[in-house]
C-alpha positions in Angstrom: 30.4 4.2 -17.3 32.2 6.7 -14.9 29.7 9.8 -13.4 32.4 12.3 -14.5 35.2 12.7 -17.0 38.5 15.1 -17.2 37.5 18.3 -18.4 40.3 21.6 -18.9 39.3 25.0 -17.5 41.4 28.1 -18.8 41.3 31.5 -17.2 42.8 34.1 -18.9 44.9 37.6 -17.9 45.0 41.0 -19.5 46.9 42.2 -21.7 50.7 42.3 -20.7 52.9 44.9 -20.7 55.6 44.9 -22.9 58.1 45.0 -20.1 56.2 42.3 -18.5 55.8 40.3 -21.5 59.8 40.4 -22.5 60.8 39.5 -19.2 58.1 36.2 -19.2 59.2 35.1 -22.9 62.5 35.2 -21.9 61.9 33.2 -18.6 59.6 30.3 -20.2 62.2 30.2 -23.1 64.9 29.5 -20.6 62.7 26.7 -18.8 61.8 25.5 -22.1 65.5 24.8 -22.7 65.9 23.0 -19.3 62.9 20.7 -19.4 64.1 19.9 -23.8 67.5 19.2 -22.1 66.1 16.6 -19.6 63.9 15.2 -22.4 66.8 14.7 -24.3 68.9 13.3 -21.3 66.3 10.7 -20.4 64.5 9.8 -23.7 66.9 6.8 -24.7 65.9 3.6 -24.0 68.1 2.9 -20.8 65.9 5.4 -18.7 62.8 3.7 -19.9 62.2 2.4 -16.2 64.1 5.5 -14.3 61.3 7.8 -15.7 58.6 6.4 -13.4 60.7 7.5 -10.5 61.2 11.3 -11.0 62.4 11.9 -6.9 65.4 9.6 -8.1 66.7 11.2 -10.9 66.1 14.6 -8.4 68.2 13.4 -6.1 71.1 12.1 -8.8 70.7 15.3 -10.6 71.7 17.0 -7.6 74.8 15.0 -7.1 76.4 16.5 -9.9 75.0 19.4 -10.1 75.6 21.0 -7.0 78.1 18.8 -5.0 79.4 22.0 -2.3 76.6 22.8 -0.3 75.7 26.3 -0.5 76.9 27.0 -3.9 75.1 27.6 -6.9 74.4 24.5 -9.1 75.4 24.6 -12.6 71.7 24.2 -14.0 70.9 27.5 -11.8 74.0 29.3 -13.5 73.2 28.0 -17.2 69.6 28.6 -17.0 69.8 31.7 -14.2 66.5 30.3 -12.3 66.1 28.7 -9.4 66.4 24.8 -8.4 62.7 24.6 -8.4 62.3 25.7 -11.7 64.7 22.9 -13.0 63.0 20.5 -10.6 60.0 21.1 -12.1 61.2 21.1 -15.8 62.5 17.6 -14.9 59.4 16.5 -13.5 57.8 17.4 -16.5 60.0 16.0 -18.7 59.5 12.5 -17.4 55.5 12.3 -17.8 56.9 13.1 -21.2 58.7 10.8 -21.8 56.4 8.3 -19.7 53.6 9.7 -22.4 55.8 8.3 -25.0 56.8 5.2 -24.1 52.9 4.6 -23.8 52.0 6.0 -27.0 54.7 4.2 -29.2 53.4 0.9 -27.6 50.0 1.5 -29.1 51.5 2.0 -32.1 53.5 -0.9 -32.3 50.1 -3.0 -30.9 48.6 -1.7 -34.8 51.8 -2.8 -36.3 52.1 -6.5 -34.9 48.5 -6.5 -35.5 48.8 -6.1 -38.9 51.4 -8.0 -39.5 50.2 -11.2 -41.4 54.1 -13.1 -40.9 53.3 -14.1 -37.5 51.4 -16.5 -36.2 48.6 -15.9 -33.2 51.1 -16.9 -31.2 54.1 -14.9 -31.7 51.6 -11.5 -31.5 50.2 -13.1 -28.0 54.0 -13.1 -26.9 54.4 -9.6 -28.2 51.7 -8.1 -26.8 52.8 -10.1 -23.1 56.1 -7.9 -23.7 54.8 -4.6 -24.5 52.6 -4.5 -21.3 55.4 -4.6 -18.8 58.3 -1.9 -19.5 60.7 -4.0 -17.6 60.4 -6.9 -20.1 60.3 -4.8 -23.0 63.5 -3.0 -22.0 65.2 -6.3 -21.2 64.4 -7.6 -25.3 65.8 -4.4 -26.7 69.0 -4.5 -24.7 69.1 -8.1 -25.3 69.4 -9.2 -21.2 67.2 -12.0 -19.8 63.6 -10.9 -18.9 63.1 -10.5 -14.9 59.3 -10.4 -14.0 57.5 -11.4 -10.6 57.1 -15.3 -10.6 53.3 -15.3 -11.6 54.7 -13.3 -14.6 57.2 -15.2 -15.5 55.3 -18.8 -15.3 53.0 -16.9 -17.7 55.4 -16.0 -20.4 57.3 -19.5 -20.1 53.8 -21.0 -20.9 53.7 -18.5 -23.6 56.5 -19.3 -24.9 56.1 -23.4 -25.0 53.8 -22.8 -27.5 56.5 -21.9 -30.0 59.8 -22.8 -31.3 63.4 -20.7 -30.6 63.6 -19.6 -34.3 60.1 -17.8 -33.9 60.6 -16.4 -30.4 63.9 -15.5 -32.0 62.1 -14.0 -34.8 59.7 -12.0 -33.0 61.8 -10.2 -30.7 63.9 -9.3 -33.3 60.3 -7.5 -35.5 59.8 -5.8 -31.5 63.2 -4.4 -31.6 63.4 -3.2 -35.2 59.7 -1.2 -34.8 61.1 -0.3 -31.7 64.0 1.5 -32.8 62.5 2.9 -36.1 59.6 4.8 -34.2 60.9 6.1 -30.5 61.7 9.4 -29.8 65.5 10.9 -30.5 67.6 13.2 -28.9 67.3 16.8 -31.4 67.6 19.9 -31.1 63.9 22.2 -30.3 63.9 25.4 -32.3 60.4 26.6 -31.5 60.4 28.9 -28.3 58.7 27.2 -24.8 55.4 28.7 -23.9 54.6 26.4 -21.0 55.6 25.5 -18.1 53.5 23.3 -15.1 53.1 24.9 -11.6 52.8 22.6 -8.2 53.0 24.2 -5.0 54.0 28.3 -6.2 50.9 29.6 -7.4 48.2 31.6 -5.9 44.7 33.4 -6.6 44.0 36.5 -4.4 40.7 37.7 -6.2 41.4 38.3 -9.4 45.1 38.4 -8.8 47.5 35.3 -10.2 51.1 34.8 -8.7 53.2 32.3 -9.6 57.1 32.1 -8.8 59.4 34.0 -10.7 63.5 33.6 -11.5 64.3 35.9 -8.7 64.1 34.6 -5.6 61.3 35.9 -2.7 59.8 37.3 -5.8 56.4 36.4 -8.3 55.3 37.0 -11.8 51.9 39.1 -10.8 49.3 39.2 -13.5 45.6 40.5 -13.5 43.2 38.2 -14.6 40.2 38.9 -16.6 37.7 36.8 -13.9 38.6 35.5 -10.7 39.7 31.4 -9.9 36.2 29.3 -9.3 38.3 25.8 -9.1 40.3 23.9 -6.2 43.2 25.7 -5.4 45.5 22.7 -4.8 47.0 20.9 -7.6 49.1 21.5 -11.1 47.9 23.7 -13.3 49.8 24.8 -16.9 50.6 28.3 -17.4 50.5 29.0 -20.9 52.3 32.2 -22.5 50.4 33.4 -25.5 53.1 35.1 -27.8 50.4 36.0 -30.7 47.8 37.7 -27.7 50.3 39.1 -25.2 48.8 37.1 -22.2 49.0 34.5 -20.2 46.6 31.4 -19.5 46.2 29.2 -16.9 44.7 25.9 -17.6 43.7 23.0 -14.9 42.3 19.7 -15.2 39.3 19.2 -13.0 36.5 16.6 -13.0 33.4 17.4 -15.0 29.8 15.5 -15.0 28.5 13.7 -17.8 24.9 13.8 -19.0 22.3 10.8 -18.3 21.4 8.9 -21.3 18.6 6.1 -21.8 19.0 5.8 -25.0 20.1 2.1 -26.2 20.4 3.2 -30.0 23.6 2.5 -32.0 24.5 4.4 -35.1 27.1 4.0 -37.2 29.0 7.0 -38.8 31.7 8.1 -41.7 33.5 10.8 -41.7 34.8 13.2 -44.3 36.2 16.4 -45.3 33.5 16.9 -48.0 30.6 16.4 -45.3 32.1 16.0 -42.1 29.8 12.9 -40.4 27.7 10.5 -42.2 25.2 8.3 -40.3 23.9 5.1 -40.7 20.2 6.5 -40.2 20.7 8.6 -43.0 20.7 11.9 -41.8 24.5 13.8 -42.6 25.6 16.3 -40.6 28.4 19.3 -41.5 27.6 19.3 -45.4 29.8 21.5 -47.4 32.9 21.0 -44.9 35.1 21.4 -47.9 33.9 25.1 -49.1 35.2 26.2 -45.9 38.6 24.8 -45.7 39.2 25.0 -49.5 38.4 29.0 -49.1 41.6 28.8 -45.7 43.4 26.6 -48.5 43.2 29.2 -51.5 44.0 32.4 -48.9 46.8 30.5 -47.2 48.1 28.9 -50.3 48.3 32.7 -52.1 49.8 34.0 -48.9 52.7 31.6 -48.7 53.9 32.1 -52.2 54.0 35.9 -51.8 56.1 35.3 -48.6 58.4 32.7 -50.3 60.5 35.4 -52.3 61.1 36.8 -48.8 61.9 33.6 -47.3 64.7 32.9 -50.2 65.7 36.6 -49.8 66.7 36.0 -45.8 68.0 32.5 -46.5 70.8 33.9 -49.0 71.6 36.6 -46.6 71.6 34.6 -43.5 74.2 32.5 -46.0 75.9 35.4 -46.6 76.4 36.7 -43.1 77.6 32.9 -42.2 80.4 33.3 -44.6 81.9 36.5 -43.2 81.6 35.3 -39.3 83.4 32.1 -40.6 86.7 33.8 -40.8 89.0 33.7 -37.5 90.4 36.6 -37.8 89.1 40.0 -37.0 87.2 41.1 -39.9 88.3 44.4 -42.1 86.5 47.7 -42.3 84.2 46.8 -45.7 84.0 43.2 -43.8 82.4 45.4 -41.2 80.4 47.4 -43.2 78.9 44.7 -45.0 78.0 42.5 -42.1 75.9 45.9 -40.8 74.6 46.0 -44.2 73.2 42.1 -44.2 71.9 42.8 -40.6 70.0 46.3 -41.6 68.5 44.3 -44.4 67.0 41.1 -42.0 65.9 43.6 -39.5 64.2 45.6 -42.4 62.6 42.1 -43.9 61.8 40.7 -40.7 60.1 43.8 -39.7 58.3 44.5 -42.9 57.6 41.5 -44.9 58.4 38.4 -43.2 56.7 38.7 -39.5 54.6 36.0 -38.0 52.6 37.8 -35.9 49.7 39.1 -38.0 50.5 35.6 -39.8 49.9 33.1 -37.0 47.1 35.6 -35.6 45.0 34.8 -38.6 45.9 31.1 -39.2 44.9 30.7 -35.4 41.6 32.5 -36.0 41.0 30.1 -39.3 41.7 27.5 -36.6 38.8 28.4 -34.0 36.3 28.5 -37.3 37.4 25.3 -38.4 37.0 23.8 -34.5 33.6 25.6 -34.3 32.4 24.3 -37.4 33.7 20.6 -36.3 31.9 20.8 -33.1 28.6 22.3 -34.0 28.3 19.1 -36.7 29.0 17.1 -33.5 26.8 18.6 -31.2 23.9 18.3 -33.7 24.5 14.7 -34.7 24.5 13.9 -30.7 21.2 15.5 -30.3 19.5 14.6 -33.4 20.4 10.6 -33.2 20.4 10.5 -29.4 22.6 7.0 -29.7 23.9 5.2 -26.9 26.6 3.5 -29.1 28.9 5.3 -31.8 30.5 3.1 -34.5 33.3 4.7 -36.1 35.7 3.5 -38.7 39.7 3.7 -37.2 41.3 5.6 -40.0 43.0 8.3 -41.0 41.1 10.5 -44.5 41.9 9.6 -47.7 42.7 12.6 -49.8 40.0 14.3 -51.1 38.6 13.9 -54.5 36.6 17.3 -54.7 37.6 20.3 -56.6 40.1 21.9 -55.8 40.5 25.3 -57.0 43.9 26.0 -56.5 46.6 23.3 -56.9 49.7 25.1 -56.5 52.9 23.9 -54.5 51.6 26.4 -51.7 48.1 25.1 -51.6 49.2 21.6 -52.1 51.0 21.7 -48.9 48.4 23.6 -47.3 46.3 21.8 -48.0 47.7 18.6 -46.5 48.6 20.6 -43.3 44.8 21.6 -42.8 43.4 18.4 -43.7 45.6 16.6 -41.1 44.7 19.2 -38.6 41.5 18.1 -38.8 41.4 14.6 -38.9 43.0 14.4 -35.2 40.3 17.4 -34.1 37.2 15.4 -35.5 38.4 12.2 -33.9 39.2 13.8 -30.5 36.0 16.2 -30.2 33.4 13.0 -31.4 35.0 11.3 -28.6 35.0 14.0 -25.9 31.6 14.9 -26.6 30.4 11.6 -26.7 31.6 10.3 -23.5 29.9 13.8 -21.9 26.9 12.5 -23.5 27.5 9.1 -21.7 27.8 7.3 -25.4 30.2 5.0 -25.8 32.3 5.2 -28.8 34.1 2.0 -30.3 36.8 1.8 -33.2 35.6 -1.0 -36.2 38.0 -2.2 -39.0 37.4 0.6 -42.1 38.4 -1.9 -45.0 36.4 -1.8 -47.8 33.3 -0.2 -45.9 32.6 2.6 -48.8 33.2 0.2 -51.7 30.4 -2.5 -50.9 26.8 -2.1 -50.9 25.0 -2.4 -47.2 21.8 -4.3 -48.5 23.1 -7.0 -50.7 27.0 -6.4 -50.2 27.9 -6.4 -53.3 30.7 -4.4 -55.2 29.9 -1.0 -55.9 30.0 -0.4 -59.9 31.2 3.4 -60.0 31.7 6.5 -58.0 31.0 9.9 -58.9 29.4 13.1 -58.0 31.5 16.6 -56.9 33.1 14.5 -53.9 32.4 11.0 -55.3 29.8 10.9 -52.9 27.6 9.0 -54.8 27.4 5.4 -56.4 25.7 3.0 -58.0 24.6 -1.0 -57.5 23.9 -3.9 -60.0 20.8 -5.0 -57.8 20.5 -1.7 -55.4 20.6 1.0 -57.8 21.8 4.6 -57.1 22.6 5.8 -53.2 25.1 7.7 -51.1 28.3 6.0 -50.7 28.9 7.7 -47.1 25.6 6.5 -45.7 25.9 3.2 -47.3 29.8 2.9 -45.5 28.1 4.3 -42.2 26.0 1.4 -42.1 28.7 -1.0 -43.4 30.4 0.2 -40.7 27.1 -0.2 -38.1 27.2 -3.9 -39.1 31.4 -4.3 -38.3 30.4 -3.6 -34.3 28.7 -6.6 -34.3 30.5 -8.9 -36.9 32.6 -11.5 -35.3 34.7 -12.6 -38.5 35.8 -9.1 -39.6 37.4 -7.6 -36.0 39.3 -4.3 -36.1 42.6 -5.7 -36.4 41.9 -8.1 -39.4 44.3 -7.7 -42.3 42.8 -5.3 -45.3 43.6 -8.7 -47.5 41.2 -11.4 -45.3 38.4 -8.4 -45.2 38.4 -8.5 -48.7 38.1 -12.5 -49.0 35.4 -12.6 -46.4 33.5 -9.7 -48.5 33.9 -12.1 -51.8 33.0 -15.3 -50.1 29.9 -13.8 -48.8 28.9 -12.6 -52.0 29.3 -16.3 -53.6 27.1 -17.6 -50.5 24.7 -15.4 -51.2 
């Protein structure tokens, strides 16, 4: 295991002015634009390969879009920055889209995976395609596939091994998934708030500059602690609309702890109690108090907003039908289109905002986050493992009580509880791999429905959170601890592997039963 892992600093400014603050929004909304433009431009799947070559698509952008020397380029007179600024939104752009690519090919690894059609074969050939962009790109445009020779003798052998009708069959699948899950060109409605800085930054103390839209000039912004960290390098300035300040975030190369432990623990996760572990012990009990309280007060908030919301959407529609008209509009015409904007200024001022809104939600955030990591933290120093088992799964809903199951707390729910799937996942595996513990992904099937000691099928569930259940030969237990072991075992099982179909998991489980 590597000595260090990435790590993101953030430094933070005062409080901006307003004057300041209005001329930043409007300059990161306008690179915002620029880099959603190029995103658009080059997300398709005929710039799959150009993207690995930014300088390139520099160079053609700047064919067309300044071809007189000396001039000003169109994206400098759309956008009114400089070509630096659209240099750098493209730049970005691409190890977006690059992010992509790599992404959806993970996903479509699970998919094949699961897919019990194909044969062992047909997945080996899919998996050969997916791991060279070239070859991939060449299947959905339906061209012949050029690799280096080595390459390509290993795909021919591949491809010996089964008949025209099932290579055939299985390019086809690639292409389907293919197009069903990649990015598309859309329109972005939410307002930029980042942007990534190369070469024109500086710290003078506790100073930050960074290049502005006018040329010769900077964006100057105190800073509430001076810069401790290499001063070379990209770093993301972040504009925080809710705070009124700006943040400057690098990636830098942190130490991880020593660890001699060679224990390995399994654990479950939940939204009732966050981490269940195979020794026993659970960690973040009563999770679901917390977030069912952010449920309740966001769920009651939204549906006295939602009158509001309906109010502005009937006299947005209203306004729309009088600027729909060609010609120039009467005097009431006139008077009532001042009328319809008096009363969105008065409801977006009054009733509607989303400042004190997203200002609380974000603070319901950090609790949520602290509460996620101080369950972590604990586990880590109470179990000291060298090896983490965790099950590769998104929750199931939760079967506590809920008590409040409006449309608005429905949906609020769901929003809250997906937030914090992805957060537990990601902080159990930044913290472990601090901690020098190595995490590893097992297959989640049927974990929680079979008994660890005898493996047999649970009888029943119940309890607040159906965290308890019952065995014919085990008796009563906790059905979390019981799937944390279940899950302890699947590290080292070598018929039940991550990718095996829920189906087969479940005859292996029965089989073993009969053996036993």
């Amino acid at each position: 295991m590597k000595k260090t892992q990435p790590k993101t600093v953030r430094v933070y400014s005062k409080k901006l002015s307003d004057e300041e603050f209005a001329r930043m929004s409007d300059f990161f909304e306008r690179y915002g634009r620029c880099r959603h433009f190029f995103l658009n431009r080059y997300c398709g799947i005929n710039s799959m390969l150009a993207v690995n070559n930014w300088q390139a698509l520099r160079n053609q952008v700047r064919k067309w879009d300044k071809p007189v020397k000396g001039s000003k380029g169109k994206l400098e007179t759309v956008y009114n920055f400089q070509t630096k600024h659209w240099v750098g939104a493209l730049r970005e752009a691409c190890a977006n889209i690059k992010s992509m690519w790599s992404n959806l090919a993970n996903r479509l690894k699970k998919l094949i995976q699961g897919n019990e059609n194909f044969s062992a074969d047909q997945r080996h050939l899919l998996f050969f395609i997916l791991k060279f962009k070239s070859a991939w790109q060449a299947v959905l445009l339906h061209k012949p596939i050029e690799l280096p020779e080595e390459y390509s003798e290993a795909l021919a052998e591949i491809e010996t091994k089964l008949k025209h009708k099932q290579i055939k069959q299985a390019y086809s699948y690639l292409c389907r998934i293919t197009y069903r899950y990649h990015y598309r060109a859309r329109k972005s409605g939410k307002l930029s708030s980042s942007m990534k800085c190369d070469l024109n930054w500086a710290f003078e103390g506790n100073t930050f500059s960074f290049s502005s839209d006018v040329p010769r000039k900077q964006f100057s912004v105190e800073m509430t602690s001076s810069w401790n960290y290499p001063r070379t390098g990209d770093i993301t300035v972040v504009l925080d609309r809710i705070k009124q300040r700006l943040e400057v975030h690098k990636l830098i190369s942190s130490k991880r702890y020593s660890n001699d432990s060679k224990k390995a623990i399994g654990i479950d996760k939940g939204l009732a109690t966050l981490l269940s572990c195979s020794s026993g012990n659970e960690y973040g009990k009563n999770f679901s108090k917390l977030a069912n309280a952010i449920v309740d007060k966001y769920g009651k908030r939204n549906a006295n907003r939602q009158p509001y919301m309906s109010l502005r959407w009937q006299l947005n529609q209203q306004l729309e039908q009088l600027e729909k008209a060609d010609k120039p509009l009467s005097k009431t015409a006139s008077k009532n289109k001042r009328k319809l904007l008096d009363k969105l200024k008065n409801l977006e001022q009054n009733n509607i905002g989303r400042k004190s809104y997203d200002k609380s939600y974000r603070s319901a955030h950090e609790t949520v986050r602290s509460f996620i990591n101080c369950a972590i933290n604990r586990m880590i120093e109470t179990e000291h493992p060298a090896v983490i088992a965790k099950e590769d799964l998104t929750f199931v809903k939760e079967k506590g009580v809920k008590s409040d199951n409006s449309r608005f707390a429905r949906k609020m729910r769901k929003r809250l509880n997906s937030w914090t799937k992805g957060q537990l996942d990601e902080r159990i595996v930044y913290l472990s791999s601090k901690n020098s513990i190595e995490t590893h992904d097992v297959n989640p099937a049927y974990t929680s429905q079979y008994c660890s000691i005898c493996g047999q099928h649970f009888e029943e569930r119940y309890g607040s959170h159906h965290e308890l259940t019952k065995c014919k030969k085990c008796g009563k237990m906790n059905a979390n601890i019981a799937a944390a072991k279940n899950i302890l075992s699947r590290l080292t099982d070598e018929e039940i592997t991550l990718y095996t179909p829920y189906k087969r998991v479940k005859e292996i489980l029965v089989s073993r039963i009969k053996e036993a």
